[in-house]
C-alpha positions in Angstrom: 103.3 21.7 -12.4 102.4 18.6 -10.7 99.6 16.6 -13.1 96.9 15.1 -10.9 95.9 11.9 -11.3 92.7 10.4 -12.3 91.0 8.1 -10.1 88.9 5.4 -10.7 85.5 5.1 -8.7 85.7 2.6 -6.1 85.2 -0.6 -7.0 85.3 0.1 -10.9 86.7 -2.4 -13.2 85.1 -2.0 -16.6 86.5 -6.4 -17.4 85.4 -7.4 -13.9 82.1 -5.6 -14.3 81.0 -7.2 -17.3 82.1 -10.1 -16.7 79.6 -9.6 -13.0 77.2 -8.7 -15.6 77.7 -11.3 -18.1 77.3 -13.5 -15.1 74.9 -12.4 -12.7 72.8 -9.9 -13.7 71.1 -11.6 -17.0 67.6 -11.3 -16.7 66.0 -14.7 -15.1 62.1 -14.0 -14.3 62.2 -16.6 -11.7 65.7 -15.9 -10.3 65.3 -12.2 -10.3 61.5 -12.3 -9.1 62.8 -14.6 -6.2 65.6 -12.6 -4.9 62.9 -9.6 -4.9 60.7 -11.8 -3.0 63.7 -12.6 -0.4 65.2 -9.2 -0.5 61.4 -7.0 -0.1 59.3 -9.4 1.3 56.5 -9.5 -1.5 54.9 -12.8 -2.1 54.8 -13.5 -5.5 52.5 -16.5 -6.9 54.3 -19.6 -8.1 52.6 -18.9 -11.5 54.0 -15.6 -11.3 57.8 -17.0 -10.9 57.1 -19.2 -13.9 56.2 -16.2 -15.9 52.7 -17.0 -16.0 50.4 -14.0 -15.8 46.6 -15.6 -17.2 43.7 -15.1 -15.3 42.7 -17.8 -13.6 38.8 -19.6 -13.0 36.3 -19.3 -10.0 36.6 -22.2 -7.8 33.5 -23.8 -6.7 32.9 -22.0 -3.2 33.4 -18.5 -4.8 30.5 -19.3 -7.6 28.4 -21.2 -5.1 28.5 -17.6 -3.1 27.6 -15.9 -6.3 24.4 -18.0 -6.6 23.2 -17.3 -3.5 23.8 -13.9 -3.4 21.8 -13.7 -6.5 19.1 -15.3 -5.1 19.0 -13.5 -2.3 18.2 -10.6 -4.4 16.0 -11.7 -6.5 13.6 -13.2 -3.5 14.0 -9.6 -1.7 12.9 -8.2 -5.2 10.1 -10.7 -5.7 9.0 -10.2 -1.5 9.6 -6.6 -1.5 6.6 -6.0 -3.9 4.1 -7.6 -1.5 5.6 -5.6 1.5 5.0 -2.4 -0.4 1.3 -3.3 -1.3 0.9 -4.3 2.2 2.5 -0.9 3.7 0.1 1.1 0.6 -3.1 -0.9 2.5 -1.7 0.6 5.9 -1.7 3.7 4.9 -5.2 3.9 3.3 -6.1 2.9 7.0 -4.3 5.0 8.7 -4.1 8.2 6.7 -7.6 8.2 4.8 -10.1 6.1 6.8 -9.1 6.3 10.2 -8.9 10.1 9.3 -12.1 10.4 8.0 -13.9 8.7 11.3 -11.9 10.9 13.0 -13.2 13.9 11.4 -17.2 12.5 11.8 -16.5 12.4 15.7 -14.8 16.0 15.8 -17.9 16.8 14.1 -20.2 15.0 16.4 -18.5 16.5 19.1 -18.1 20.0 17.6 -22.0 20.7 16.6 -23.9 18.1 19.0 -25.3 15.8 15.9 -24.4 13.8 12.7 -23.5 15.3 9.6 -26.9 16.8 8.1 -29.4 16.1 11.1 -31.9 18.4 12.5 -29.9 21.4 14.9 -33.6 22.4 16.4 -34.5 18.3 16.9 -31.9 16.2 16.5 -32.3 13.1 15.3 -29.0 11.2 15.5 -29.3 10.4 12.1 -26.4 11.4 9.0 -29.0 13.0 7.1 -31.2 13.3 9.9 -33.3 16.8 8.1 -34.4 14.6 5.6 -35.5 11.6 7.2 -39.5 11.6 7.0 -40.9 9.2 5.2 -42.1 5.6 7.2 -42.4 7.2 10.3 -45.4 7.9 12.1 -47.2 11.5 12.6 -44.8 13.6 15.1 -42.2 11.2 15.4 -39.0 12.3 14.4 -36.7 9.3 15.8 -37.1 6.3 18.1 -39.8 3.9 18.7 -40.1 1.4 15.7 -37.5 2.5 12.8 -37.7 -0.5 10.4 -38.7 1.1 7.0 -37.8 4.9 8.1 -35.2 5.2 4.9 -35.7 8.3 3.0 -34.6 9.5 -0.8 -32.0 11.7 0.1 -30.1 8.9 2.6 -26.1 9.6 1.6 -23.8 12.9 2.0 -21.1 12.8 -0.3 -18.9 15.4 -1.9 -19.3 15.7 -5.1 -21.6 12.6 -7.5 -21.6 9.5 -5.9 -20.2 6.7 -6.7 -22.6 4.3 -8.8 -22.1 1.0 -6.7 -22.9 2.8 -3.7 -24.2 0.0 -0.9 -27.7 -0.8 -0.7 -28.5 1.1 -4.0 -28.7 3.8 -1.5 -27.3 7.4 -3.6 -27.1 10.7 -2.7 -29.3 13.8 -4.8 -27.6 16.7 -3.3 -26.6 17.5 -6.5 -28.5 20.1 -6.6 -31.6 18.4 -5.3 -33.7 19.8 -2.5 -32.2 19.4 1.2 -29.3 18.1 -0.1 -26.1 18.4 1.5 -22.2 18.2 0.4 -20.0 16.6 3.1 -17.1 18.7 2.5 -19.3 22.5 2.6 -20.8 20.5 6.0 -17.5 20.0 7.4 -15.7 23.0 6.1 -18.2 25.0 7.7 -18.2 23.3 11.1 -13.9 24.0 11.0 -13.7 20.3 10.9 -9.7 19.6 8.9 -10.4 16.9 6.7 -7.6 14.1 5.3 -5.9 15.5 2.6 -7.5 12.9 0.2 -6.4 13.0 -3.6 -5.6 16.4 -3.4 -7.5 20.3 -2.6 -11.1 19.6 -2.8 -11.2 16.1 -3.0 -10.5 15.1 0.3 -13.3 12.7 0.2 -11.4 10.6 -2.3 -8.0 8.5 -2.5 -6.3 6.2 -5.6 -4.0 3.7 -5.4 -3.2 1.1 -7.7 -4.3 -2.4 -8.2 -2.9 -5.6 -8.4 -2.4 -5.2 -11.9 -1.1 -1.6 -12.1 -4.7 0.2 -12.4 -5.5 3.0 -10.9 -8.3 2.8 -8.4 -10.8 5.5 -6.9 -11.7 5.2 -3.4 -14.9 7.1 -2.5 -16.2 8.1 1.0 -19.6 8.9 2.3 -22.0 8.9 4.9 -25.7 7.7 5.7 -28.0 6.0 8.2 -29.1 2.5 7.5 -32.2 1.8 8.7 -32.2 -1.4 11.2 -32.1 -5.3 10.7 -30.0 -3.8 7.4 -27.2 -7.0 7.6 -24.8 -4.6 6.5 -24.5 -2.5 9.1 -27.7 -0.2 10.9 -27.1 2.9 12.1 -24.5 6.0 11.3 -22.5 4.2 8.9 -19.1 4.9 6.6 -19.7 4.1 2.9 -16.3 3.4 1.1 -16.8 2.4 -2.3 -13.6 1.6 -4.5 -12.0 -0.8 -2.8 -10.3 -4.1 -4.4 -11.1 -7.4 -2.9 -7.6 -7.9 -1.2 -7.9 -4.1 -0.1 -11.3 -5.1 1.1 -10.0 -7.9 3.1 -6.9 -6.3 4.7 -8.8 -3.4 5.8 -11.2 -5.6 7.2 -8.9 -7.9 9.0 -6.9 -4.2 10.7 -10.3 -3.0 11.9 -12.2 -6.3 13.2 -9.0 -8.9 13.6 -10.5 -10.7 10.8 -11.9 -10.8 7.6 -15.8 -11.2 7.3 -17.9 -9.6 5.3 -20.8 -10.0 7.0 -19.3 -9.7 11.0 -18.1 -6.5 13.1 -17.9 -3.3 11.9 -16.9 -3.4 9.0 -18.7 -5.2 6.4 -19.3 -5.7 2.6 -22.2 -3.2 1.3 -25.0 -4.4 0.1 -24.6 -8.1 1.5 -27.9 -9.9 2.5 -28.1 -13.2 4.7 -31.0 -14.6 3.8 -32.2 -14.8 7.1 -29.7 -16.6 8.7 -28.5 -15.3 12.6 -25.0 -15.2 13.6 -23.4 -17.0 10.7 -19.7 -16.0 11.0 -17.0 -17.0 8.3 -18.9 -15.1 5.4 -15.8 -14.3 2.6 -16.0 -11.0 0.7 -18.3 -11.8 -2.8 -14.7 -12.1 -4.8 -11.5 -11.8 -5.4 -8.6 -10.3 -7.2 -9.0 -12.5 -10.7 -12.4 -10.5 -11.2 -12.4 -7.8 -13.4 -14.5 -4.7 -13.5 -16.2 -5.9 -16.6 -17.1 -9.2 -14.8 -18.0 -8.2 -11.5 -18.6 -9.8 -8.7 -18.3 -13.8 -9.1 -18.0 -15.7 -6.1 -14.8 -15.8 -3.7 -13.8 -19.4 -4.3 -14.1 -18.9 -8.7 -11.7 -18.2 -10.5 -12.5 -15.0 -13.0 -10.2 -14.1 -16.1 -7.4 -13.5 -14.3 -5.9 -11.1 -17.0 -2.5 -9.3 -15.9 -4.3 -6.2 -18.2 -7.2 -6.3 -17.0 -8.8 -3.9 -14.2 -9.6 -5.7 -10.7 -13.4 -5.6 -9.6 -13.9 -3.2 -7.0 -16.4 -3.4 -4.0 -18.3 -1.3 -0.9 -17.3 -1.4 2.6 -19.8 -0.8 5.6 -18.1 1.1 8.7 -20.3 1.1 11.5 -19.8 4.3 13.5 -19.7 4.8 17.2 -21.8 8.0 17.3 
């Protein structure tokens, strides 16, 4: 039988192969990493070819970017808490005062006269049943009305707030003719804001300046006229920081003075003076409770702990 014989692969020489790779294919990181480069197209660094691999630093540009970006952040941080405040002071206007002078109108216009005046002889007075006293025999409203306040003047749900304007408070608490602002409005189908929550519609908290909580309180009287807070059918809002006091006052009367438009500070008195405009709310956000009321332009304690001074907002109704 004819033997086959073996052959080689092409190409195979076991001396000329080593001998190739004695003398060409000995590892060289830059030759070899270069031919890979020409042969695949990848860029590799120049570090990279010298068998470098270290991390290398920022330059200047790329950490002046970083800077910025950082302080970029921290402004939006440092602005962003004055845009929320400002957007909390927006909604107390919107959603709890603005609501609540919406539901005295519906009211108004629902039943023909102010929250707890006379169905048989209206007087166009909040309170109106109970007004008596400094009036003279058979009058129930009109002619001269300077002095015509009566005991039971506010209608609030609820007890009263204790700085309520003009020392002015409400007795229905059980006291005789009294009335309760939600039973009145409940029972006239009037929807009232939803407030701080079933029940207390009348009422709203937000925080203050220094991260205390804060009651705001609303009721409803007559002010008897010349009072330089505000005569007539008036809001009461009671609770309210200076800086609250001020926005809410700027929204409503395009600026803020507490003694000037619609809005004014409770309780305020002008000596005597006519049409003095410019008059600043009685203080400001470094007052605390404790302190009260110290002036606008003095500085109080000022303590980061401590609970800001409230005060009591006038809103002149239109009915």
């Amino acid at each position: 039988m004819r033997r086959s014989r073996e052959v080689p692969a092409k190409g195979f020489s076991p001396n000329r192969s080593l001998a190739v790779f004695s003398t060409e294919q000995v590892f060289s990181p830059s030759r070899n990493l270069a031919a890979l480069t020409t042969e695949t197209g990848v860029i590799v660094s120049k570090d990279k070819l010298n068998g470098s691999f270290g991390a290398r630093g920022f330059t200047l540009v790329e950490m002046s970017v970083v800077l910025v970006v950082i302080g970029v952040i921290l402004g939006a941080i440092s602005i962003g808490k004055d845009v929320q405040r400002n957007a909390e002071y927006a909604r107390i206007k919107q959603k709890f005062i603005d609501q609540w002078a919406l539901s005295y109108n519906v009211y108004v216009q629902r039943t023909g006269y102010p929250p707890g005046d006379n169905q048989q002889q209206p007087r166009w007075m909040v309170n109106g049943a109970n007004h008596t006293s400094g009036l003279a025999a058979g009058v129930i409203s009109g002619g001269n009305m300077v002095g015509a306040a009566a005991a039971l003047n506010s209608i609030c749900h609820g007890a009263a707030s204790a700085t309520l304007a003009d020392g002015q408070r409400s007795a229905q608490d059980g006291g005789a003719g009294a009335y309760d602002l939600r039973e009145l409005m409940s029972k006239a189908g009037v929807r009232m804001p939803p407030g701080r929550a079933e029940g207390s519609e009348d009422r709203y908290v937000y925080l203050d300046t220094n991260g205390n909580p804060q009651e705001i309180q609303v009721c409803f009287q007559w002010n008897e006229p010349a009072t330089d807070a505000g005569a007539g059918n008036v809001m009461v809002i009671t609770g309210l920081t200076p800086d609250l006091a001020r926005a809410l006052d700027q929204m409503i009367d395009g600026k803020a003075d507490a003694w000037e438009g619609v809005f004014r500070q409770g309780g305020i008195t002008t000596g005597g003076a006519a049409n003095v405009a410019g008059v600043e709310w009685s203080a400001n956000n470094t007052h605390t409770t404790n302190q009260g009321s110290a002036g606008a332009q003095n500085l109080g304690a000022n303590l980061d702990e401590s609970q800001v001074v409230t005060l009591t907002a006038i809103y002149k109704m239109n009915q």
